[in-house]
KELO-731938 format. One line per field, with one value per residue: x, y, z of N, C-alpha, C in turn; residue in one letter. Coordinates in Angstrom, 3 decimals. Layout:
n.c1 X; ...
n.c2 Y; ...
n.c3 Z; ...
ca.c1 X; ...
ca.c2 Y; ...
ca.c3 Z; ...
c.c1 X; ...
c.c2 Y; ...
c.c3 Z; ...
r A; ...
This chain:
n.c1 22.619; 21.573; 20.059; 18.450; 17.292; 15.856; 13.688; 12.350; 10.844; 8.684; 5.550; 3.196; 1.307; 2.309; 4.339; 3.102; 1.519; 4.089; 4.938; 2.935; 1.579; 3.138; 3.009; 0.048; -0.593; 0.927; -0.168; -2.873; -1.997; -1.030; -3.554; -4.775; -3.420; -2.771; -0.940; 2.183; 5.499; 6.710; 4.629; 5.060; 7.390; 7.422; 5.956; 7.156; 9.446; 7.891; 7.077; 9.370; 9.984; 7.894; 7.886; 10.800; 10.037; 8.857; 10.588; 11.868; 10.987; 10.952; 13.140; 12.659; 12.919; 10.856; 8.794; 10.431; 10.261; 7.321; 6.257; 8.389; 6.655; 4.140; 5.368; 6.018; 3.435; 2.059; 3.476
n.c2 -74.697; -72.334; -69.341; -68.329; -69.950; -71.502; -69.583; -69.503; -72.002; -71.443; -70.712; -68.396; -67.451; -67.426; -66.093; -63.453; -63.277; -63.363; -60.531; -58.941; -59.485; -58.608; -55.825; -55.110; -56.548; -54.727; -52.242; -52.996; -52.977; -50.599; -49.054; -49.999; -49.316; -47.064; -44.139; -44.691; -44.512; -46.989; -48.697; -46.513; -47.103; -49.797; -49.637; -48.095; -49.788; -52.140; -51.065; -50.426; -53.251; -54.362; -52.600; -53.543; -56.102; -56.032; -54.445; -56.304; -58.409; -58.448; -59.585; -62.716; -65.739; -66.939; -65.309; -64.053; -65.957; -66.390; -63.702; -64.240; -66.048; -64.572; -62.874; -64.106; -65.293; -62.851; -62.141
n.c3 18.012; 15.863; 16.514; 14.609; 13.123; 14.770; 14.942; 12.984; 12.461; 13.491; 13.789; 12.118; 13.799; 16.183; 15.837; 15.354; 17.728; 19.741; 18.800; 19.451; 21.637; 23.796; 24.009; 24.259; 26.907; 28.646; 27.683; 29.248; 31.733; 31.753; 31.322; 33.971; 36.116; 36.023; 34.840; 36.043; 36.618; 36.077; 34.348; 31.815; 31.411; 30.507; 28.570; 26.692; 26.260; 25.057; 22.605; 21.126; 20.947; 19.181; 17.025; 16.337; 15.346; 13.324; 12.023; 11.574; 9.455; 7.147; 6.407; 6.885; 6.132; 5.068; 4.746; 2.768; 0.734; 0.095; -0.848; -3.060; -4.689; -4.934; -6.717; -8.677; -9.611; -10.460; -12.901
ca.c1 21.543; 21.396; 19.074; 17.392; 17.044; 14.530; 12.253; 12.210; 10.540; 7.596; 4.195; 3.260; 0.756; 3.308; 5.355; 2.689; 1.389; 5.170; 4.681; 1.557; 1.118; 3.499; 2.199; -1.392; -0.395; 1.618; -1.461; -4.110; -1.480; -1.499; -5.454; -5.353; -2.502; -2.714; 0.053; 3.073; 6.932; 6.917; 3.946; 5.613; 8.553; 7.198; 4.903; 8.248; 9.942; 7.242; 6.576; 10.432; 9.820; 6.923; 8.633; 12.240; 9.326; 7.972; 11.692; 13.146; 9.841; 11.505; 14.283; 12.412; 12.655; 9.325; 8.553; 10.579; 9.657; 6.014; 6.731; 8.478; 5.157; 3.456; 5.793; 5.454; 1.649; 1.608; 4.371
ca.c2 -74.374; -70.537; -68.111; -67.560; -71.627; -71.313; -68.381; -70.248; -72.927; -70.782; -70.454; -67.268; -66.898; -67.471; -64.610; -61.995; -63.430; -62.829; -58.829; -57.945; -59.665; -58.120; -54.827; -55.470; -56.530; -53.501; -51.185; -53.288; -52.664; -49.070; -48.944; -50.547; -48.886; -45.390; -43.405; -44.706; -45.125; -48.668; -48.850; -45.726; -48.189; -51.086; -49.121; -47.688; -51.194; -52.981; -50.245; -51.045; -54.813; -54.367; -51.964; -54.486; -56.996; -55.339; -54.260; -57.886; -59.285; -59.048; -60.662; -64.034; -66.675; -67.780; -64.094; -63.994; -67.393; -66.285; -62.763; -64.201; -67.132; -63.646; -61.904; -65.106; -65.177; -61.811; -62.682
ca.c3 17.101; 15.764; 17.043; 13.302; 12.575; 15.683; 14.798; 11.309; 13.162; 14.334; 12.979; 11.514; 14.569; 16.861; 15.935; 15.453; 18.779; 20.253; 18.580; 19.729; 22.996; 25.197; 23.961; 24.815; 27.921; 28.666; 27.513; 29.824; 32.260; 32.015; 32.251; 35.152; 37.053; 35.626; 34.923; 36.324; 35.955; 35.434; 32.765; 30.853; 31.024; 29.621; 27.065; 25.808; 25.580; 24.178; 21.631; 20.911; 20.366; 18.460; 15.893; 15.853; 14.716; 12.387; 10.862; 10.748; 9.454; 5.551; 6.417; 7.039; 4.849; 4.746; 4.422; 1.478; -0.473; 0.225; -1.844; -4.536; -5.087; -5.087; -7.689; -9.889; -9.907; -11.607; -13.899
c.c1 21.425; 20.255; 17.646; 16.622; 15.457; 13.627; 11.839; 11.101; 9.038; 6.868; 4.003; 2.319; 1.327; 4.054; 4.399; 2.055; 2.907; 5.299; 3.520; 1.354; 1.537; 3.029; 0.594; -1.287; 0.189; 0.216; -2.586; -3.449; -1.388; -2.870; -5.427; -4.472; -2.287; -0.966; 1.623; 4.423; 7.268; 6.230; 4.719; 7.097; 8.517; 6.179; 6.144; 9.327; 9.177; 7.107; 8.147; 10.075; 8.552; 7.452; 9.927; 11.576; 9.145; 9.207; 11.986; 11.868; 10.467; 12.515; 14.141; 12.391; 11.801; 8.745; 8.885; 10.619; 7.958; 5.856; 7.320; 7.987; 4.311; 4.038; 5.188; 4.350; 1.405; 2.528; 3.731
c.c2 -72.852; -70.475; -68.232; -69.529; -71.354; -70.716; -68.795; -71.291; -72.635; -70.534; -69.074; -66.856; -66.581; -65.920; -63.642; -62.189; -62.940; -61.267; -58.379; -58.696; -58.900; -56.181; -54.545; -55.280; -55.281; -52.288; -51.394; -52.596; -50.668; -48.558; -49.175; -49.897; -47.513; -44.930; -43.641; -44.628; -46.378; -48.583; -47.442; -46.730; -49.151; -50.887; -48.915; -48.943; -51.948; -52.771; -50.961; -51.868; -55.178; -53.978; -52.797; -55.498; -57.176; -55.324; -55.593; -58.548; -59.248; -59.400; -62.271; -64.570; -67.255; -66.367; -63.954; -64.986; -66.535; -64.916; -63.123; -65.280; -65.691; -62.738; -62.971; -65.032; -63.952; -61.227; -62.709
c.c3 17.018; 16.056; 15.663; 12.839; 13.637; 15.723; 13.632; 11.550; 13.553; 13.711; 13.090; 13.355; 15.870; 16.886; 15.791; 17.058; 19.860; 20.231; 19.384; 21.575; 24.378; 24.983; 24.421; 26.284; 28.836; 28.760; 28.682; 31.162; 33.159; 32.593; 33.477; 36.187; 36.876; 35.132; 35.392; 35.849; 35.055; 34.030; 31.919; 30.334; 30.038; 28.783; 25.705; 25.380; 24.749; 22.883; 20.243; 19.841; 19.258; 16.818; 15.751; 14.937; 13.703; 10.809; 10.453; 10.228; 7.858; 5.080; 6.570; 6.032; 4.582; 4.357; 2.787; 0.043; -0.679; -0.943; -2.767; -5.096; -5.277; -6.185; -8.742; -10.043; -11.245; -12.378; -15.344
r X; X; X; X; X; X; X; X; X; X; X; X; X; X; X; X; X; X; X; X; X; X; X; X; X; X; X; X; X; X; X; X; X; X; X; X; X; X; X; X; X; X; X; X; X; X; X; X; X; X; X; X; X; X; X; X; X; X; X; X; X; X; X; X; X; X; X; X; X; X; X; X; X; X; X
């Protein structure tokens, strides 16, 4: 089963829940531990995964049915 069939699969809340959570987490992280190596680590990965999200998000195909029901409308 491909990789993309499976994220296809996933409710919209799902995936912005997948973007934003481990960032959050990451940030509370920081608060709570100050300053370190690690949290600078996993601020700078998350930040990453957040922004890869973000890019492949108009490559989805529910993304892009949903935009062109929105071009048609104001057709």
């Amino acid at each position: 089963m491909p990789v993309g069939s499976v994220l296809e699969k996933l409710s919209p809340f799902v995936r912005v829940g997948s973007a934003v959570a481990p960032i959050i987490i990451a940030i509370a992280l920081r608060l709570w531990y100050g300053k370190t190596r690690l949290t600078r680590i996993l601020l700078s990965v998350t930040t990453m995964w957040f922004a890869a999200n973000l890019l492949m998000l108009p490559y989805s195909q529910s993304v892009r049915q949903e935009v062109s029901r929105i071009r048609a409308r104001f057709r």
